[in-house]
Structures are given as structure tokens and as C-alpha cells.
N, C-alpha and C positions, 0 to 999 in steps of 0.2 A: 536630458537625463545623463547623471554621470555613468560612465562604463562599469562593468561587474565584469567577475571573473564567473565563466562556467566551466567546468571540465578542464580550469589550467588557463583557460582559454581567455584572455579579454575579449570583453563584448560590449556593445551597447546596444538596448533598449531600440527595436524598431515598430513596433505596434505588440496591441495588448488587447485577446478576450476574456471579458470575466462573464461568467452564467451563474442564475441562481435558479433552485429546483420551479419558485415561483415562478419567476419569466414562463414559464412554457417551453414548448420544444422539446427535442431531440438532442442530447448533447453532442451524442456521438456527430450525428448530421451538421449542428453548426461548428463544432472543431474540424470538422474536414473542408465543409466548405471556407472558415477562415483561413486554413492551413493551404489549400487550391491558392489562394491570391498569389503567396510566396514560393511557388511549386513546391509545396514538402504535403501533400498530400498521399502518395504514393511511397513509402520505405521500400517496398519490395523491390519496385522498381530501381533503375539508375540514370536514365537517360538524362541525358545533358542540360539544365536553362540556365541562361544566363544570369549569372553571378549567386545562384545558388548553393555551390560550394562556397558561399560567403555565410551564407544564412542557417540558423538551426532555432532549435523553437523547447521551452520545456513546457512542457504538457501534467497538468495536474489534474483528475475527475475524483469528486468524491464518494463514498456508498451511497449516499443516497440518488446522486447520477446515476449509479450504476442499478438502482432498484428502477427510475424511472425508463432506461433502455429495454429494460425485461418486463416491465409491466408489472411488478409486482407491488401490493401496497406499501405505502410506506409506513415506517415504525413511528416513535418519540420525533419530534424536533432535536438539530442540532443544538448542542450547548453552546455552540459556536457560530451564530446566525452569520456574523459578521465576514465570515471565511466565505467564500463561493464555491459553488458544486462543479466548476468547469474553469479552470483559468490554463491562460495557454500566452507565452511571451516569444515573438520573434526577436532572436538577437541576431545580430550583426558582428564579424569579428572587426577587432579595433587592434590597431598597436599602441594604441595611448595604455599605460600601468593603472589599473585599480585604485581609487585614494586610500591610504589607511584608515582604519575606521576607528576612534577614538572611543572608550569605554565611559559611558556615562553612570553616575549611581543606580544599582538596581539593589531592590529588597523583595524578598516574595514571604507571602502569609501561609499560613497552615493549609495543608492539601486537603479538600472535602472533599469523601468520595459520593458519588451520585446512587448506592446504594450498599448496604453494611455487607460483611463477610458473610452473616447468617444468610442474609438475601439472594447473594451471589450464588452461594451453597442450593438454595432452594429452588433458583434458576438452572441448576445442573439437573438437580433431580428432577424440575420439569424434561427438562431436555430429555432424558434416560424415560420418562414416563411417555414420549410421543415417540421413542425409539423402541417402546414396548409392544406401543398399538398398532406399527409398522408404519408411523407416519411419517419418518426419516429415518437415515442409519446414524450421521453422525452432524452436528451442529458447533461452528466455532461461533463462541458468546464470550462476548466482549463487555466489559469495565470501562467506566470513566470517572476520572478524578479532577477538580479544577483547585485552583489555590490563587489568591489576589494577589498583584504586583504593584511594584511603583516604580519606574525609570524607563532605560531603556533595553528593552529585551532581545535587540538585536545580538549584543557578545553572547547572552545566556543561549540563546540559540544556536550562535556556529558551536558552542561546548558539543551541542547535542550532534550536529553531525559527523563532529570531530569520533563520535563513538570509535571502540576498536570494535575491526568486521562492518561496518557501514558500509554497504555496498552502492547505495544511492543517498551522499550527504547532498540531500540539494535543501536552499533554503531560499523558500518563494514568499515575496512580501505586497501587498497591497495598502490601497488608504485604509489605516485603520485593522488591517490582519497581517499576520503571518504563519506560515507551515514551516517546520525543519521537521528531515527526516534522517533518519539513521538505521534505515530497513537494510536487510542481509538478505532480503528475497525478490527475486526474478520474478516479475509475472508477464513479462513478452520481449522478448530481443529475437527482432530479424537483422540479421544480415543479408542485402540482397535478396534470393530465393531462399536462404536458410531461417526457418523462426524454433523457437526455441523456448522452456518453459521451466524455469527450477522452483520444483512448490516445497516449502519447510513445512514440517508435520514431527515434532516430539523436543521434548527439550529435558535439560536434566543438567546439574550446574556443573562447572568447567574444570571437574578432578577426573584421576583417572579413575575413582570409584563410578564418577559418576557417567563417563565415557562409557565403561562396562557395561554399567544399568540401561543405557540407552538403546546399546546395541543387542543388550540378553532380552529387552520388554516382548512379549508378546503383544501386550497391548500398543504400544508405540506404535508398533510394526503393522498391526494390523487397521491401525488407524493411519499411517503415514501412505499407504498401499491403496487405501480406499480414495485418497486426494488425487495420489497420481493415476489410477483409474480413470477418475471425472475431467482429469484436464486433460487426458490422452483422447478422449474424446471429445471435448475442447478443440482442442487442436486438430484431430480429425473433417471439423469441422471448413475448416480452409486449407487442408494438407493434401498436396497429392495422396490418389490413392495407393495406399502400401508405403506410406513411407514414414511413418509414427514410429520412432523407436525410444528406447528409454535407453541410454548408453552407462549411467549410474543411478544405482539403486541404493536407497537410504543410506548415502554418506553422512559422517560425522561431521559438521563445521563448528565452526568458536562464532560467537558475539558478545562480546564482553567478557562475564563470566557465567556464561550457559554454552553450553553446547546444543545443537540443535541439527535434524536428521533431515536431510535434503539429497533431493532426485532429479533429473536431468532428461527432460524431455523435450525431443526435435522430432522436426519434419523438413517437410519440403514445400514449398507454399504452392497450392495450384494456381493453375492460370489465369489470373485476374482480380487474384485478391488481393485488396486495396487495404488502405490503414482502416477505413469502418469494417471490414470484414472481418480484419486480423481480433480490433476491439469487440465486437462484438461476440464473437467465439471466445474469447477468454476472462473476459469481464463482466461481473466482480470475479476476482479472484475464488476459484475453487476452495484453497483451505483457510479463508477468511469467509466463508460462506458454512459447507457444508454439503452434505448428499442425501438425495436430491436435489440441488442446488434449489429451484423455485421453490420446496416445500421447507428447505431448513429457512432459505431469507423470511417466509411467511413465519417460523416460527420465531426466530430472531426480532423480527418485529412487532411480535407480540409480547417478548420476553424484557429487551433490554430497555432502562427505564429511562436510556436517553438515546439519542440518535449518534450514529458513528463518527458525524463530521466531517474533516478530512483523513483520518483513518480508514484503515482496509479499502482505500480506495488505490489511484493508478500516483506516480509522480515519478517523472525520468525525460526523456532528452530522444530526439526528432530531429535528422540532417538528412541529406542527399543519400537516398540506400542503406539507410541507418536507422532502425528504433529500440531504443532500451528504457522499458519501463521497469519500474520498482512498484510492490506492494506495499502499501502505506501504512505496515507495522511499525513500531517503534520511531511513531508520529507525535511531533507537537505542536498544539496550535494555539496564539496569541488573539485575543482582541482587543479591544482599550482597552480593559480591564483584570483576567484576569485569563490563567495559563491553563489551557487543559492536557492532559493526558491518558490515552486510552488502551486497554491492552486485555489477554484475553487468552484463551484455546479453543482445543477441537473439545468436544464433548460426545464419549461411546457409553455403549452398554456398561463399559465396565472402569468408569471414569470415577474415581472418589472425589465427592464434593471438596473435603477439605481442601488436597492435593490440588484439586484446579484450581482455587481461591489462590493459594501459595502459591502457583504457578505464575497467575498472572500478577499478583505483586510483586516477583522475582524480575519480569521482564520490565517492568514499570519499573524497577529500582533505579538502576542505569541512568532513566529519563529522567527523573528526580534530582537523582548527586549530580547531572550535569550543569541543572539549569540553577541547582542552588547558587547564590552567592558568596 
């Protein structure tokens, strides 16, 4: 295999897992025991093997991995069979330079979305009507759109990681698929003993009108509040006791042209927890999910009319005392045929259907004008 760049870094290709939800299993379980071969099963830890500080690994799980860790039913099929629910690549650093990658013809077809505005609309109001019965408090429900291509989709995809605010441009490719992602959101970085957790919750587009608006919502606020609740006790979950703190509360960030309300949540890892422990306490992602986390995925699954894919799943990067995952927002994924893209919000009591329709074709724009031609 020729060398890739990860994180700046050249690399080459040294072993590769792919899992699909069929195979069976445990994801979590066999990503750790492949990661154990290479010693990179352990972040928290540092201790020393040999030629380890050579090796690092990006790690990918999709939602639907993440429903079969928690047992909960699954929804639709993916639009995207072709993508896997678990892939994970150890690289190797190299000094050999990256080859330049020459642009070949691409064209893409008209974007079809997997259900209309009205529909979307109607899946809000579901949502608000099982936050009436006190079946959940809040549910993020997701969209997806696909559109046919012809060439090759590799350039149209670094556009997308290229995003401005991309906080995890990684772009993971297989026979026959690929993910690019351009996500702004944290969903586990340890260093060493320190792990850490920054969940986005409110969006509003990138004036200073709309800065104001974000910061004045009541609604926002009270729905941004309610994520970081669920993942502070996430994190509780494998965190010394007493050591959960939240250091920023609903900061303003840019992504593109939205601004979006994000929080900052650490601990201190207890004694022994390992990378399945870390994953499993905060995977799926709290504000890609909802609260109560098992009772919104079960309604999620009944709602959205197609499966998530590799969105709102995990994808980011695994070395020696090192993990930094991203939440798999502002995800695009390829198969022979044809480009999906999927995007979405939280959904409260006091959520206007319109307004979330809008909302998430707002954060889908971006993904769009990148991958155009």
C-alpha cells in the first residue's frame, strides 16, 4: 500500500479491521482485542512496547455499532450497506512523502432526500408527542439525503474535510466505500489519565444577529444543558469519584456558517479503565442520541426511515496515551454508486417543526457545495 498522510503525519498501511452489524459480535470487544495485537488497546495508560510510539490506529464505529453495544433494537437498514459498522487501520509512521493525488472527472445527480419536509416535520411532532407521555425529554432525529455520481470521489471528499471548524477531517476509504468527515464535535479525548467530553447542542447561522439569538434562547439553553447532564454521567461512569467537572458552559463556536453552543466536560479516569470502558460509557454519543439515551435510540428507531450509517457514530485517532474521537456529524459517505448525506437536531417540548427541517438542511448545506463539482 502506498503511504497516506494522517494528522501531518506520513504513514503506511500496517493491518486493517472491517466489521459489519451482520458478522455478529461485540464491536467494542473485537476493536480492542485487534487493537491488544499492536499494544494500542490501553489510551489511558503509557507504559512503554516496543516500537509503539511508531504505531497509531484511526478508529471508526457506526450507530448502528453503537445500538448493537447497548442492546437496543435496531432501526431502517443503512442507505449505505456497503460502508462497515466497525473499521479500524493501524498505521505505521513512514518518511517516504504522500503521492499527489490527481483529480479525475466527477459529476453528481440531483440530491433525493429519504423523506419530504412535511415528513420530517411530522417526525418532530412524533418526537414532542412521546415527550408529552413522559416517554423521553429530548430526541436528536436525523435526515438523510443520497444523490448519484460518476468518477472519482476521492477530491470531492478531501473538499469536505477541508470544511472551515472541522475538528476531525479524517477520510477513511475501503473496497468499494468511503467516509469524509468534517465534524466540530468531541466525543472522547483522553490524555493519559485526563478524558474529556465536548457535546454541541444549538445552532443558529454565523451573524452577530445570530450569535445573540443563540446565546438569549431559552430553548437552546435548556436543551444544550440537558446533553451535558447525560454525558457528565457518561463520564461518571469510568471517572474517579468526584472528579467530573464542566470547566465551559455553552460556548459559542463557528462551523462554517453556523455557529453552534458547545460545553467541556472532564474527569479523571479511574483505575483501570481501559479503551472498552472509556467506549462504552460514552457511546453513541449523548447529543446524537437523546435523553434518556435507551428510550430516545428506541424511538429514533422507530422514527427515522432510514438507518444512520456512518453518521452520529465514532471516527478519530488512537496512539501510545492518546485517544481522540470525533462524533460523526457533518459525515459523508460513498458507495459505488451514489453519495449520502445525513444531518439532523435535538428535538424538546418546545422545538418548531419547521425550524428543525431548516435547521438541518442548513448544516447539510456545507456538505453539498463541497462535494459539488
Amino acid at each position: 500500500m502506498p503511504p497516506a498522510t494522517v494528522g501531518g503525519v506520513a504513514r503506511r498501511e500496517v493491518a486493517r479491521l472491517e466489521w459489519w452489524v451482520a458478522d455478529g459480535g461485540d464491536p467494542i470487544d473485537l476493536l480492542c482485542a485487534f487493537l491488544v495485537r499492536y499494544g494500542l488497546g490501553s489510551p489511558g495508560q503509557d507504559e512503554l512496547i516496543t516500537g509503539r510510539d511508531q504505531l497509531g490506529a484511526v478508529v471508526y464505529l457506526s450507530a448502528a455499532a453503537g445500538a448493537v453495544t447497548l442492546g437496543v433494537r435496531q432501526g431502517a437498514p443503512s442507505p449505505a450497506p456497503a460502508v462497515p459498522d466497525l473499521a479500524c487501520v493501524v498505521y505505521q509512521r513512514t518518511g517516504a512523502a504522500s503521492p499527489e493525488r490527481q483529480a479525475g472527472p466527477w459529476s453528481l445527480g440531483a440530491w433525493e432526500p429519504s423523506w419530504t419536509a412535511a415528513e420530517h416535520a411530522d417526525g418532530v411532532r412524533a418526537v414532542q408527542a412521546a415527550i408529552a407521555r413522559g416517554d423521553v425529554y429530548q430526541v436528536n432525529l436525523v435526515g438523510h439525503a443520497s444523490a448519484p455520481y460518476r468518477g472519482d470521489p476521492l477530491p470531492a471528499l478531501h473538499r469536505v474535510t477541508g470544511l472551515p471548524g472541522a475538528a476531525y477531517p479524517y477520510l477513511l476509504a475501503g473496497a468499494g466505500w468511503a467516509v469524509a468527515c468534517a465534524s466540530p464535535e468531541t466525543l472522547v479525548r483522553v490524555r493519559g489519565a485526563r478524558v474529556e467530553t465536548l457535546p454541541i447542542k444549538g445552532t443558529r447561522p454565523a451573524t452577530a444577529v445570530g450569535a445573540a439569538e443563540l446565546r438569549a434562547s431559552a430553548k437552546e439553553r435548556a436543551e444544550h444543558v440537558m446533553i451535558v447532564d447525560l454525558v457528565r454521567n457518561d463520564l461518571a461512569r469510568v471517572a474517579r469519584t468526584g472528579s467530573v467537572t464542566v470547566p465551559s458552559l455553552f460556548a459559542v463556536r463557528r462551523w462554517c456558517d453556523l455557529w453552534q453552543a458547545e460545553s467541556r466536560v472532564c474527569a479523571e479516569l479511574a483505575e483501570g479503565a481501559d479503551l472498552g470502558a472509556v467506549l462504552r460509557a460514552v457511546w453513541p454519543g449523548g447529543s446524537v442520541t437523546g435523553a434518556p439515551k435507551l428510550a430516545a435510540l428506541d424511538l429514533i428507531a422507530a422514527l427515522e426511515p432510514v438507518g444512520r450509517g456512518p453518521s452520529m457514530g465514532a471516527l478519530g485517532w488512537l496512539e501510545a496515551g492518546r485517544l481522540d474521537l470525533g462524533l460523526t456529524i457533518r459525515t459523508v459517505a460513498v458507495d459505488g454508486d451514489r453519495v449520502h448525506v445525513w444531518a439532523g437536531g435535538g428535538i424538546t417540548w418546545d422545538s418548531d417543526p419547521d425550524a428543525e427541517v431548516a435547521e438541518a438542511a442548513a448544516k447539510a448545506a456545507p456538505l453539498k457545495a463541497a462535494l459539488s463539482p
